[in-house]
ROVEX-862043 format. One line per 10 residues: for each residue x, y, z of N, C-alpha, C. Coordinates in Angstrom, 1 decimal, decimal comma, m for minus. Example, Ala and Ser with C-alpha at 12.3 -4.5 7.8 and 13.67 -1.06 7.14 Angstrom:
! ROVEX-862043
13,2/m5,7/7,8/12,3/m4,5/7,8/13,2/m3,3/7,8 | 12,8/m2,2/7,1/13,7/m1,1/7,1/12,9/0,0/7,9
//
This chain:
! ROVEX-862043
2,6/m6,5/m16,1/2,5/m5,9/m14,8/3,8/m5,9/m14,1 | 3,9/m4,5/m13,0/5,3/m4,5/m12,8/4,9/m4,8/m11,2 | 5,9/m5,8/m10,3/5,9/m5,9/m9,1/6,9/m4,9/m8,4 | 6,1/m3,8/m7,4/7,5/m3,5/m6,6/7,6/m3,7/m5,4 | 8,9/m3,7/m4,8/9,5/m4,1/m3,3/9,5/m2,4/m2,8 | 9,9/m2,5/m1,7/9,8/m1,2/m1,1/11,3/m0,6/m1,4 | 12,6/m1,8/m1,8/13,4/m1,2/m1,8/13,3/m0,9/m3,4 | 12,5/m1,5/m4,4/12,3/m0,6/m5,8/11,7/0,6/m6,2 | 11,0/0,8/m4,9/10,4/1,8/m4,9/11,4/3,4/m4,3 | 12,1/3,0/m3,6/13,0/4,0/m2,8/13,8/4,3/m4,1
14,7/2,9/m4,7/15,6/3,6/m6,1/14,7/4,6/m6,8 | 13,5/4,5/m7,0/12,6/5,3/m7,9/12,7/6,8/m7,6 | 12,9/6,7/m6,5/13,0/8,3/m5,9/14,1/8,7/m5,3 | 15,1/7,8/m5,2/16,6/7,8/m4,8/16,7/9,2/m5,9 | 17,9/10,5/m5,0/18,2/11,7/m6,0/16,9/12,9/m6,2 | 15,6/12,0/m6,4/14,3/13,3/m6,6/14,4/14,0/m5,0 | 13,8/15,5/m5,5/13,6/16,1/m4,9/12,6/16,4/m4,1 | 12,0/15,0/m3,5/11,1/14,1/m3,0/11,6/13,8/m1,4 | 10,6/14,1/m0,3/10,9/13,4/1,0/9,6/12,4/0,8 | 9,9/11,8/1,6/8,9/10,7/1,7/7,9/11,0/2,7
6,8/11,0/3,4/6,4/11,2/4,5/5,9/10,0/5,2 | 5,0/9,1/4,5/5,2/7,9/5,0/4,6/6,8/4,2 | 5,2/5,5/4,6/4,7/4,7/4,0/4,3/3,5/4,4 | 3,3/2,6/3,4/3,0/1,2/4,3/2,4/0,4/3,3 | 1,8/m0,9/3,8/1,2/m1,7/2,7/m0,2/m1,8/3,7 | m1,1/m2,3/2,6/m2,8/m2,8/2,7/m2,9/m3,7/2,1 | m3,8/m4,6/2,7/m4,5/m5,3/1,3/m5,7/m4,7/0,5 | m5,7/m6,0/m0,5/m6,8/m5,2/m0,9/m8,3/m5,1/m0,5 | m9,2/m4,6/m1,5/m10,7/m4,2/m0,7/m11,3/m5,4/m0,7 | m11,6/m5,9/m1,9/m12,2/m7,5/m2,5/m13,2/m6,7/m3,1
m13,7/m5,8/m3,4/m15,3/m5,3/m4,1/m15,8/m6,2/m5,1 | m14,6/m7,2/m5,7/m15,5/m8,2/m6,5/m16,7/m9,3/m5,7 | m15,0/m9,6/m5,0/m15,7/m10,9/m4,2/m16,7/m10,7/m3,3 | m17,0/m8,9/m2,6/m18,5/m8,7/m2,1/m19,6/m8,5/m2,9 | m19,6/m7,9/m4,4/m20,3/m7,9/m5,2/m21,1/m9,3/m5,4 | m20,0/m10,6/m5,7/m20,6/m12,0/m5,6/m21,0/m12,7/m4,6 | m20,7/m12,5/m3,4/m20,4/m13,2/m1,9/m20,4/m11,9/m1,2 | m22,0/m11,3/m0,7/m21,5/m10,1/0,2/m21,1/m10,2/1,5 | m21,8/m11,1/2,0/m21,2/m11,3/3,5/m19,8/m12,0/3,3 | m19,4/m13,4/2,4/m17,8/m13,7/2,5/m16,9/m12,6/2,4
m17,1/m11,9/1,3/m16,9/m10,5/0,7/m16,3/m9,8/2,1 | m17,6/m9,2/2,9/m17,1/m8,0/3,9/m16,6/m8,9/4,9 | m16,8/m10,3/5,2/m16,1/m10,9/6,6/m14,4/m11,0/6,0 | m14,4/m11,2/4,6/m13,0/m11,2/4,2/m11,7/m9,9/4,4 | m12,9/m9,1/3,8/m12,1/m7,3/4,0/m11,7/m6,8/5,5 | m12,9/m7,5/6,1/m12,7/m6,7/7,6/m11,4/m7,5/8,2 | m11,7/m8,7/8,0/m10,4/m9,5/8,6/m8,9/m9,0/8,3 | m8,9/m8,3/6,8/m7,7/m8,3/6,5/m7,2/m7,0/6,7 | m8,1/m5,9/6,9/m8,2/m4,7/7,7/m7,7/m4,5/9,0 | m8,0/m5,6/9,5/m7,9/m5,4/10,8/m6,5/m6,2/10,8
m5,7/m7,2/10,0/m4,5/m7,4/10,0/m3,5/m6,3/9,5 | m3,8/m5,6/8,9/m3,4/m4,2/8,8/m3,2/m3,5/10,0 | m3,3/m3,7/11,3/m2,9/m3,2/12,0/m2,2/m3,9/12,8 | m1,4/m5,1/12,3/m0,5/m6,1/12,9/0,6/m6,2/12,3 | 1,7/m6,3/12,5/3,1/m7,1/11,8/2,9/m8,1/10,9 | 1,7/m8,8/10,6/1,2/m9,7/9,2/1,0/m8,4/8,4 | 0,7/m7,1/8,3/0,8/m6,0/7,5/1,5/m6,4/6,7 | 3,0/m6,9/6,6/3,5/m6,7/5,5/3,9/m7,8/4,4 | 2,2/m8,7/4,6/2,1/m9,4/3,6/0,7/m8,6/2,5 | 0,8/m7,4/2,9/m0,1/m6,7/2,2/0,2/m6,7/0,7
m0,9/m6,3/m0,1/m0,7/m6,5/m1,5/m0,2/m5,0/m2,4 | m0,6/m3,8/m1,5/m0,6/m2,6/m2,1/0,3/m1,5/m1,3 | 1,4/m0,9/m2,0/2,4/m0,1/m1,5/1,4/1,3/m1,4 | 1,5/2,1/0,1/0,8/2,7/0,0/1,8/4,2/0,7 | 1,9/4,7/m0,7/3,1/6,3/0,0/2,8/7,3/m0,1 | 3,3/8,5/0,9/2,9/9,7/0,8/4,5/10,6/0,3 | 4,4/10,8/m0,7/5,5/11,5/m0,9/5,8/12,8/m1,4 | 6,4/13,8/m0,8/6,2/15,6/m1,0/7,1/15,8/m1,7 | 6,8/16,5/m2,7/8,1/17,3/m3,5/8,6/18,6/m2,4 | 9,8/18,4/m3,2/10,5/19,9/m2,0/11,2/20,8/m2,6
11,6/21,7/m2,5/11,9/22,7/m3,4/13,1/21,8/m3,8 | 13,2/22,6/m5,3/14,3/22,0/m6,3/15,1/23,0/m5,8 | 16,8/23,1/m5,9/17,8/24,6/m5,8/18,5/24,5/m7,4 | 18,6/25,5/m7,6/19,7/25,5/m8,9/18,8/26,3/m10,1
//
């Protein structure tokens, strides 16, 4: 499995004919741990949802980008 940083991810597209539009981290959903534990499950998800809208954000687990191809010239 490959870990990326946000600045691995910029090299990746450093040169492509790529803007970025935006980007951010989430955590994740847990659908296991509600499948086993549904209420720990969704008290878990909602909590970390709602850190997602905090500066703790960016101990999130998942790089989440929008990125547009743009015209190539040549």
């Amino acid at each position: 499995m490959k870990l990326y940083t946000r600045r691995d991810l910029r090299k990746l597209f450093a040169g492509q004919p790529v803007r970025i539009v935006s980007q951010g981290v989430i955590f994740g959903g847990y659908d296991n741990i509600i499948a086993r534990h549904p209420r720990l499950g969704k008290m878990l998800r909602s909590g970390l949802q709602w850190l997602e809208k905090t500066p703790l954000r960016c101990l999130g687990l998942s790089h989440v980008w929008v990125v547009e191809k743009t015209a190539q010239t040549g």
